[in-house]
N, C-alpha and C positions, 0 to 999 in steps of 0.2 A: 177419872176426873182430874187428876195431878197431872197428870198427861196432857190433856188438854188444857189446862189451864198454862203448861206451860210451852205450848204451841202459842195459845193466843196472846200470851207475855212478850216472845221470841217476836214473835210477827209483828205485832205492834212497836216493837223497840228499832227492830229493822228499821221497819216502814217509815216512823217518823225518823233515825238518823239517816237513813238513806236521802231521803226528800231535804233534810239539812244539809246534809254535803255535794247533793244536787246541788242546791241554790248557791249553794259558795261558789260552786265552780261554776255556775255560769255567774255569777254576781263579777268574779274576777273577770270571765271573759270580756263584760260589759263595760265596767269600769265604773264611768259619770254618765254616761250617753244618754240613761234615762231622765235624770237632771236635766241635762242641755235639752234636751228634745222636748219635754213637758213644758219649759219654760218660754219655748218659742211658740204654742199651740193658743193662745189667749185669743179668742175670738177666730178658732177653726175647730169646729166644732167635730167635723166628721174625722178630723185629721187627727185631734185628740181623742177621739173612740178608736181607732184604729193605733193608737199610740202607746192605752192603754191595754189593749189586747197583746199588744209586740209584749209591752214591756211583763205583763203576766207570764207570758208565755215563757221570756225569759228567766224570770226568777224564778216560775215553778211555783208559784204561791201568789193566788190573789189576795190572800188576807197580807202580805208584805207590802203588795202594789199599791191598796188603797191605806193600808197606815202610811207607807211613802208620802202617797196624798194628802191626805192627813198632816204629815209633818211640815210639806212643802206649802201648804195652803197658811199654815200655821203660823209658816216664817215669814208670811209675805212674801213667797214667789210665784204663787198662783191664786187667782178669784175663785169664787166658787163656781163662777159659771164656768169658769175653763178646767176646772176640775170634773165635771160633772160627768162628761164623755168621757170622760178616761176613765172615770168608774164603770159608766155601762159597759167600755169598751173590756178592761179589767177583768168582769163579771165571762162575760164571752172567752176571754182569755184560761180561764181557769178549767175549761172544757180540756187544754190540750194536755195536762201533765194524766189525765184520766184515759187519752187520746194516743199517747206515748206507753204508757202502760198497757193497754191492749196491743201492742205490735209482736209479731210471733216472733218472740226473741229466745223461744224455750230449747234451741236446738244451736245456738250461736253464745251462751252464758260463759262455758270457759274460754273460747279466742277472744270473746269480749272484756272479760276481765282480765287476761292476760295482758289483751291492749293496755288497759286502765292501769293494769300494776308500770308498765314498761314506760308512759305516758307522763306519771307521776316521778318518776325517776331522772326524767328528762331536765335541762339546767332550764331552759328558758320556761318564762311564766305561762303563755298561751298553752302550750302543750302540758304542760302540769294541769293547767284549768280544766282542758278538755278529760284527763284521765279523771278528777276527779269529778267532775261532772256524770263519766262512764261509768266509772266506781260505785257515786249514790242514785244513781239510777237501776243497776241489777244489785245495789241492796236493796232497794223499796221496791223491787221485783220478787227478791228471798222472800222478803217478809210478806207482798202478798199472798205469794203459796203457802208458807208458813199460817196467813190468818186463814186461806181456804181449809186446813184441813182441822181448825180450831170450828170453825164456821158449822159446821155441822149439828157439835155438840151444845157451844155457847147458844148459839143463833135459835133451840128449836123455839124456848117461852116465848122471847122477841118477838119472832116471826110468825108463830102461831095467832100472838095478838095483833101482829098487822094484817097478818092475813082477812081479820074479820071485818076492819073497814078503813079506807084510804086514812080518816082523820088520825085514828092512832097508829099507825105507821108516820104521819108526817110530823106526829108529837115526840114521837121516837126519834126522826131524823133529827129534830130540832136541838132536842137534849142533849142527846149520844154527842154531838158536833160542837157543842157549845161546853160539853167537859173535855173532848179531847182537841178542841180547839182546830181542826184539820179535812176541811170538805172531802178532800181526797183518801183522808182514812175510811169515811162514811162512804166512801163512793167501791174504795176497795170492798167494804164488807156487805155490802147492798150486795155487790158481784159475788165474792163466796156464795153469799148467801141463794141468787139465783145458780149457780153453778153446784149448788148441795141441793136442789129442786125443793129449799124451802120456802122460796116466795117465790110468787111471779112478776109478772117484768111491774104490772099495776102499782102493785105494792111497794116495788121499787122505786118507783115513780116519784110515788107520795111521798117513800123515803126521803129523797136526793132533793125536793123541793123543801122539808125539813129542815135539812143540811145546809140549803140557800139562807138561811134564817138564822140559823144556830151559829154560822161560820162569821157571821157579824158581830158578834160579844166584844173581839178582841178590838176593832173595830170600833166600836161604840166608848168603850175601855179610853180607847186614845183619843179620841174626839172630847169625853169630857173632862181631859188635864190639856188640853188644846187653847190656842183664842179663838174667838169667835169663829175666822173662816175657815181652820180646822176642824171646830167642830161642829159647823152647817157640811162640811164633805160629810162628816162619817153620818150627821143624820141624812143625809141624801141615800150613803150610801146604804142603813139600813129600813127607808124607806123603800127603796127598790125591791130588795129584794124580800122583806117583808110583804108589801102590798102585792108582788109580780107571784108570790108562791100562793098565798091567797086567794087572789084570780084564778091561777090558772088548779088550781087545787079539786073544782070540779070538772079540768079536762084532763086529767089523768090516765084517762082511756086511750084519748087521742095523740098525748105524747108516747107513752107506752107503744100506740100500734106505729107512730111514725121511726122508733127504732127497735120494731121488732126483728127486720129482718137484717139487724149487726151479725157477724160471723163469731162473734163471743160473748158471753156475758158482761168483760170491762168494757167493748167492743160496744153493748146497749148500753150501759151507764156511762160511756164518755157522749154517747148521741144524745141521749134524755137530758144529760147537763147542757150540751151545746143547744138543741132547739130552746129548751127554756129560757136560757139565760139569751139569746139570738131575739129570740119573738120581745123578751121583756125588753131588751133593750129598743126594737122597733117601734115596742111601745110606746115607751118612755122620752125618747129621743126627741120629739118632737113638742113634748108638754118642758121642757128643760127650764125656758125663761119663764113661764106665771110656776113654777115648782121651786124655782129660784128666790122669787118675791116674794111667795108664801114663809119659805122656811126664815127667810127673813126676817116676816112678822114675826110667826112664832116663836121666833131666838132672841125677839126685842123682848116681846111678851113676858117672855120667860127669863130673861139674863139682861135688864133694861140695863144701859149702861149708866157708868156712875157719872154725877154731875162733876 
């Protein structure tokens, strides 16, 4: 049990520094670009869903994307309405560090870390960025094998209880993501867990939809120390993915069989995040402006301003 216990410590400590020094070193590569580029999208809608996905994708973290948001709406550089695609876009985005992690990188770890060491040593900044970039990406690779083989022993109670029906599996997802603050943690151990043959992909499913919901805490967190159009973003933002996990909560079947045939377990849990978060924002995308009005009321309703 000491053992395991401290497998699953190891791993999770990885996981979450690796994923930090990820983001730094693409955050350096990036620079301001996300600023500039958000701040010209006010009334393009598809251009800022697409904006928001880039900008996910690069930081490696949706819950940083839409605090961003959050801040930047905050400051009076963006409306809510031109914030709103870039969430959904955002939500989309956070498929790929799930997407990145399933890449068969198990037979390439030491020339790849030697890069990263030789990378980091380099004087100029890009080439330092990219090492560490290299760096915290096969350590939040360590640590997920690290949680695999914790996964086993931790995971049976859990998973025996999801096993028995999608809703507490998605109470789980919910929880577990909203103490460890990190979709992509939830997403690692979903995959142990199908890779230890202790859930199946269903229950995964309901897991990661969980996780969509639980991942908005921090989120919601910054939205109410915000001003108002700060925090009309973060209630967008966890109106989306609240109401979108919900919905789709009794099709679980049908995202499950739509990544059944991934080539690996993180391989299905980055597809089950990308369809869901995809459809929801299809969804979504379209009801933007009377979703916009609303939350308006509701924000007068609730926070009327002072005379």
């Amino acid at each position: 049990m000491r053992e395991t216990g401290a497998w699953l410590i190891a791993g999770l400590g990885l996981l979450l520094l690796g994923l930090t020094v990820l983001r730094r070193g693409l955050q350096a590569l990036t620079g301001t670009w996300a600023a500039r580029r958000l701040e010209a999208l006010d009334g393009r809608p598809l251009s800022a869903l697409i904006a928001g996905g880039a900008v996910t994708a690069a930081l490696q973290s949706s819950s940083a994307a839409t605090i961003f948001l959050v801040g930047a709406a905050g400051a009076g550089l963006l409306r809510l309405e031109a914030a709103m695609p870039a969430v959904l876009g955002a939500n989309v985005g956070s498929a790929v560090t799930l997407g990145v992690f399933a890449l068969p990188l198990d037979r390439a770890w030491a020339p790849l870390l030697a890069l990263a060491g030789g990378l980091a040593l380099l004087p100029r900044r890009t080439p330092r960025a990219i090492g560490a970039a290299l760096a915290g990406l096969l350590g939040a690779l360590f640590g997920l094998r690290a949680l695999g083989r914790a996964a086993a022993a931790v995971g049976a109670p859990v998973t025996a209880a999801m096993a028995e029906h999608p809703l507490r599996a998605f109470v789980a997802g919910v929880v577990l993501t909203a103490i460890l603050q990190s979709s992509t943690v939830a997403g690692g151990l979903s995959a142990a867990w199908l890779a230890a043959g202790q859930a199946d992909l269903k229950a995964a499913t309901a897991f990661l939809l969980g996780a969509n919901v639980g991942t908005t805490l921090d989120t919601a967190a910054a939205g109410l120390l915000s001003p108002r159009e700060g925090r009309l973003v973060a209630a967008w933002h966890v109106a989306v993915n609240a109401v979108g996990a919900v919905l789709f909560l009794p099709a679980v079947d049908l995202l499950a069989r739509a990544a059944a045939t991934a080539p690996s377990p993180l391989a299905a849990v980055a597809a089950v995040q990308f369809w869901f978060n995809a459809l929801s924002a299809a969804a979504f995308f379209p009801l933007m402006n009377p979703a916009a009005r609303l939350l308006r009321a509701v924000d007068r309703r609730l926070f009327p301003p002072r005379a």
